[in-house]
N, C-alpha and C positions, 0 to 999 in steps of 0.2 A: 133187307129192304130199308128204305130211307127213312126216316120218321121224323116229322116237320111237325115239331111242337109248338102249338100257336096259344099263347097266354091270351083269353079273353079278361079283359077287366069290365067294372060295372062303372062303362061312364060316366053315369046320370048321377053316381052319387057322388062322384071325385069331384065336375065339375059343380056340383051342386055347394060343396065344401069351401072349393076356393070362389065360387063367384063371394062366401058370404067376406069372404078376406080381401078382395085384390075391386080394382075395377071390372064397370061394367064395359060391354063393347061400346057402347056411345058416350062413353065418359072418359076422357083423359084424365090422366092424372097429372099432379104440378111439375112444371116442366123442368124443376129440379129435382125430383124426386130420382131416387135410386130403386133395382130391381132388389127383394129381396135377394142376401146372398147367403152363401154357405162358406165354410172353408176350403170350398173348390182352388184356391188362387196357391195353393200350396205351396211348393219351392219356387214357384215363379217370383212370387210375392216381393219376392227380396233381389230381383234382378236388376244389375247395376250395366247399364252400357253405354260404352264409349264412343257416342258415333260418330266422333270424328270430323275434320273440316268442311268434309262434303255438307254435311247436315247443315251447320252453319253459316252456310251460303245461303241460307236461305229462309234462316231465321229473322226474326221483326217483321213486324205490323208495315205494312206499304200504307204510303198515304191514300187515303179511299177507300180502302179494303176493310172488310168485317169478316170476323174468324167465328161466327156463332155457328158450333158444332156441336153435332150429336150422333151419341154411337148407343145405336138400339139394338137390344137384343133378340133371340129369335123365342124367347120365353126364360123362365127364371129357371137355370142352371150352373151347376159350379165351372162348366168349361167356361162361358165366360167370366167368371170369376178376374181370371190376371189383366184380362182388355182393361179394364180399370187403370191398372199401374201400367201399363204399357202406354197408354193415352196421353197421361197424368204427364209421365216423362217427355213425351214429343211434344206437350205443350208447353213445357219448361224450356227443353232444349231451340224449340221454335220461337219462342216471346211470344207465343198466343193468349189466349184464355182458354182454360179447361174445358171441355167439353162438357154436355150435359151426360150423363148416361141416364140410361131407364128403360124397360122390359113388358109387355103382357105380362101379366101373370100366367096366363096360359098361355099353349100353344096355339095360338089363334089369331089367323092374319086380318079380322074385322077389329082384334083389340089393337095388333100393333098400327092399324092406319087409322085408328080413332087418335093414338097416340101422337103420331109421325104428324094428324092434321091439326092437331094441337102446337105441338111443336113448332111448325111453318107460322103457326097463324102469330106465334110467341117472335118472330126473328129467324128461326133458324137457316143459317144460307147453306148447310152443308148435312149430308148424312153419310156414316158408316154403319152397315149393319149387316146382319144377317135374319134374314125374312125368315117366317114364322110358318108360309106356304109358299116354296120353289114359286109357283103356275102362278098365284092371285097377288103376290109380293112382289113378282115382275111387274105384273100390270102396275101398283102401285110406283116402282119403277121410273117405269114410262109419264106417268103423270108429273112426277118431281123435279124430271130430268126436262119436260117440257115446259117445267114453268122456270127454267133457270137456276135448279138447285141440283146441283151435281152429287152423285153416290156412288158411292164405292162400296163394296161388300165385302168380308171378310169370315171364314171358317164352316161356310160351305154356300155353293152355287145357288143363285134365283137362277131359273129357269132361262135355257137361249135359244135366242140370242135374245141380250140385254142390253138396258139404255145405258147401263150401270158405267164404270169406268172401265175398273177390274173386280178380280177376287181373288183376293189373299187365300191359300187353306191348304190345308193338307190335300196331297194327292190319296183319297182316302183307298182307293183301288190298290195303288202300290203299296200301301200302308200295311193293309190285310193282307195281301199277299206273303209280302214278306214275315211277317207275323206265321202264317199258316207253313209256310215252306219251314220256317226255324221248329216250329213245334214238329213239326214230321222229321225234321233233322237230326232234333234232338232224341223223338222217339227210335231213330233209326241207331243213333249213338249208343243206348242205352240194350240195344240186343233185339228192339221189337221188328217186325218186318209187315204186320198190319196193326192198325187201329182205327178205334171209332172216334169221332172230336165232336164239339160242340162247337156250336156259334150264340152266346147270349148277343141279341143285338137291340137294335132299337124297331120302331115300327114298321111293316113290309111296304105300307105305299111311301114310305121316309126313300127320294133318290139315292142319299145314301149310305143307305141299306141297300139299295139292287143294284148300286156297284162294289161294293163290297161282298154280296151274292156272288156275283159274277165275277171277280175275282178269286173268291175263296172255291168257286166251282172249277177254274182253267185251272188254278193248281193242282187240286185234287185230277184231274185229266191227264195229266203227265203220266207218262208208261213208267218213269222210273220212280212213281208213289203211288202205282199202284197197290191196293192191299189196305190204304187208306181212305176212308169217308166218313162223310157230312153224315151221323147219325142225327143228332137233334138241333135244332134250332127254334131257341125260344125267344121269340119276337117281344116286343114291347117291356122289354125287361130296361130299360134306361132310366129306370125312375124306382124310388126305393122298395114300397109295396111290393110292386108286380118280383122285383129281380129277390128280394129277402124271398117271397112266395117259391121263386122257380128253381131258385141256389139250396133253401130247405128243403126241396121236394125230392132235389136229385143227392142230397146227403142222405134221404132218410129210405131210400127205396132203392138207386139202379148205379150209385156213385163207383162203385168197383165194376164198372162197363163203360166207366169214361177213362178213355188215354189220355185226352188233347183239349183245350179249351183254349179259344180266342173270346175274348172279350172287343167289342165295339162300340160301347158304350161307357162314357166315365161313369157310370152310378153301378153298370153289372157288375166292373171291373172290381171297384172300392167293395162292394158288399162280399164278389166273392173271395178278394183279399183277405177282409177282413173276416170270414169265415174260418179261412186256414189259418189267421193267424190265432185265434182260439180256439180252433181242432191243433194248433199247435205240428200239424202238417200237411202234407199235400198231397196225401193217401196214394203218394203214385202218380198224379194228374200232371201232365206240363201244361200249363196256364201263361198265357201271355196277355196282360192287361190293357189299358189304355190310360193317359195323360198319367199325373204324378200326385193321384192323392196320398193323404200322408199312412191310409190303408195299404195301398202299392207298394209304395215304395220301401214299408217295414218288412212285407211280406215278402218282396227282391232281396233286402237286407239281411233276412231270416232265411230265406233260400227254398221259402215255403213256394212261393210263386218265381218264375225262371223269367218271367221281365217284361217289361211293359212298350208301347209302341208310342212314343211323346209324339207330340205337339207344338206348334209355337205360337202356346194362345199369348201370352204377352206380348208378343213382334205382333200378333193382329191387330192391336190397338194402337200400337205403333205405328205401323205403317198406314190404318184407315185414317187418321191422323192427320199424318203427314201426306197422307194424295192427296184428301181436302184443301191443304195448304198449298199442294203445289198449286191445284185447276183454279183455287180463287184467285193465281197469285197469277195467273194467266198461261202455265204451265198446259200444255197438251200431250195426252198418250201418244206416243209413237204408230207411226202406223204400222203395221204387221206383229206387233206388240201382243203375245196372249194375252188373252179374257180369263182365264185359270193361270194363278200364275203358284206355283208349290211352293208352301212355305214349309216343308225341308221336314222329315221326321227322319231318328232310327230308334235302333233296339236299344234298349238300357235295361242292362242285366247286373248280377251281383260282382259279376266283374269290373265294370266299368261304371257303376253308379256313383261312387268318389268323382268323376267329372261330369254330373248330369248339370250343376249349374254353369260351370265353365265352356260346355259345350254349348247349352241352349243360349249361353250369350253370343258367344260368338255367330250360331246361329244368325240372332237377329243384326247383331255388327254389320256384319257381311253384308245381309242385303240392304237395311236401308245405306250406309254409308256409299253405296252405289247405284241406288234408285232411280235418283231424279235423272241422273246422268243415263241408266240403260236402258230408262221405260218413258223417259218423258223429250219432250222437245222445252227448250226455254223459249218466254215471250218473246216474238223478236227475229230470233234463228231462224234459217233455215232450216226449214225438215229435213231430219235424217231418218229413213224406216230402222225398223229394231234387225239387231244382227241375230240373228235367229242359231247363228252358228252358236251362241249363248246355250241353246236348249241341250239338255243331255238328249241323245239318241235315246236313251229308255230310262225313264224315270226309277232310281233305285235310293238308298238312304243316304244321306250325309255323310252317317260312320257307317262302316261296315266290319266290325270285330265281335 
């Protein structure tokens, strides 16, 4: 039978802790201020890219125009961590000014629009973000976008339909999937013919979380994996507490009745990384992680963990960036243009991790040096709808080795 482990944590006192740290919801904070970070920005950190003449077309200040940007986060996490330097860079490469960044402390969409009304009230003609609440982030949205300040979203969806422009983000569906299908491949490699997996994920009313649900379910449905399933999934592990709590729990009691382990979360992933990397093995478990902290990544190196499912959170501050810059610049989305637009994951295993940097630049290369030209119209032009022939038939990884 299926056993759906749900991690209760004791709200009242977590936020009781950081209200005493962070702002309140009716209080902005200074509109230069940064979100606390972590060493989340890991190999991104140092990402060098070329983008090439396209970009350039489109760089400097127009006369009239004002570049006051800001890219808010959906609370203080290491995923956004690299948006930083990814930003940093399209403002260079643009002739803009830097953007502002800055975050809730919490996960709480009454702090980021205390935030965001600060903000506005400070200048700001532009936002990138990612909301803090899909549903009530929307709405906020719709208010920004109505008073003439255009947004663009990036690494994971507000709720649709949106006033938003686009969103940048992993297609996190395909993500997990292919994640789940390699660990079942791998375990099939290795002489098993059933197993149990885990899913450490993030919170169940989190959207996505229940498309990631829902993709890690069709897999498991396939006739040709059967023998394999969803035994536990331990929810609200994406945060250090809960995931140290649910990763010790399952070393210390039921660990030899786990085959498989997908990780959804950058903090489940690093904790339980970094678990194996001081058990010093992987007791057997195929573990597939998420983004590239420097726990992961040793743990892929080590052979302890079989690989992680990246991101291209640096290209997301990149490109929320530069849409800003197109739409002030009088740039308009294409019509037929997705609203989701994939910003590209695969597998990075012990085989292929000697080009994880060279990969994820190119990565970002690729799309923006062709952006403005496939998703936008220029002031002026005639409209051209988006060639839609552009889209893969089925969304799958970048690399596939």
């Amino acid at each position: 039978m299926k056993k759906v482990v749900v991690l209760v944590m004791v709200l009242a006192v977590v936020l009781a802790t950081l209200a005493g740290c962070g702002g309140t919801a009716t209080q902005a904070p200074e509109q230069s201020a940064a979100p606390e970070t972590s060493t989340g920005a890991g190999v991104q950190e140092a990402m060098d890219v070329n983008v090439g003449e396209q970009v350039q077309q489109q760089a400097g200040q127009q006369e009239g125009k004002e570049y006051n940007f800001a890219i808010i986060y959906g609370g203080v996490h290491p995923f956004f961590d690299p948006w930083r330097f990814g930003a940093q860079q399209a403002a260079m490469d643009l002739g803009i000014p830097t953007p502002n960044f800055t975050s809730p402390q919490d996960w709480d969409q009454t702090q980021q629009n205390a935030i965001i009304d600060g903000l506005v009230a400070g200048g700001v003609n532009g936002i990138g973000m990612f909301t803090s609440d899909a549903v009530a982030g929307n709405e906020k949205i719709s208010e920004l976008v109505d008073m003439g300040i255009p947004v663009v979203t990036m690494g994971g969806s507000p709720a649709t339909p949106s006033k938003a422009t686009f969103c940048y983000t992993t297609d996190v569906g395909a993500s997990v999937a292919y994640a789940t299908q390699a660990i079942i491949d791998k375990l099939k490699a290795d002489g098993k013919t059933e197993g149990k997996l885990m899913h450490l994920c993030s919170g169940l009313a989190d959207t996505n979380t229940q498309k990631r649900q829902a993709a890690i379910k069709e897999v498991l449905s396939k006739p040709e994996n059967a023998g394999f399933t969803l035994e536990w999934e331990l929810a609200d592990t994406d945060a250090t507490q809960p995931a140290e709590e649910a990763i010790s729990a399952m070393y210390s009691s039921y660990y030899k009745e786990v085959d498989g382990i997908v990780c959804t979360g950058y903090i489940n992933a690093q904790v339980l990384a970094k678990t194996m990397n001081e058990r010093g093995t992987n007791d057997g478990i195929v573990a597939i992680g998420i983004d590239d902290s420097t726990d992961v990544m040793t743990a892929i190196e080590n052979g302890y963990m079989y690989g992680t499912m990246t991101q291209s959170s640096w290209a997301m501050g990149y490109v929320g960036t530069y849409g800003l810059k197109l739409l002030i610049d009088g740039y308009t989305y294409k019509e037929g243009a997705p609203f989701l637009i994939n910003s590209g994951f695969w597998l990075c295993t012990k085989d292929n991790i000697a080009q994880y940097q060279e990969r994820q630049q190119k990565i970002a290369t690729d799309f923006v040096s062709t952006m403005a030209e496939k998703y936008f119209d220029a002031p002026g032009a005639t409209p051209v709808p988006f060639d839609t022939s552009l889209l893969p038939a089925v969304v799958g990884p970048v690399y596939e080795d």
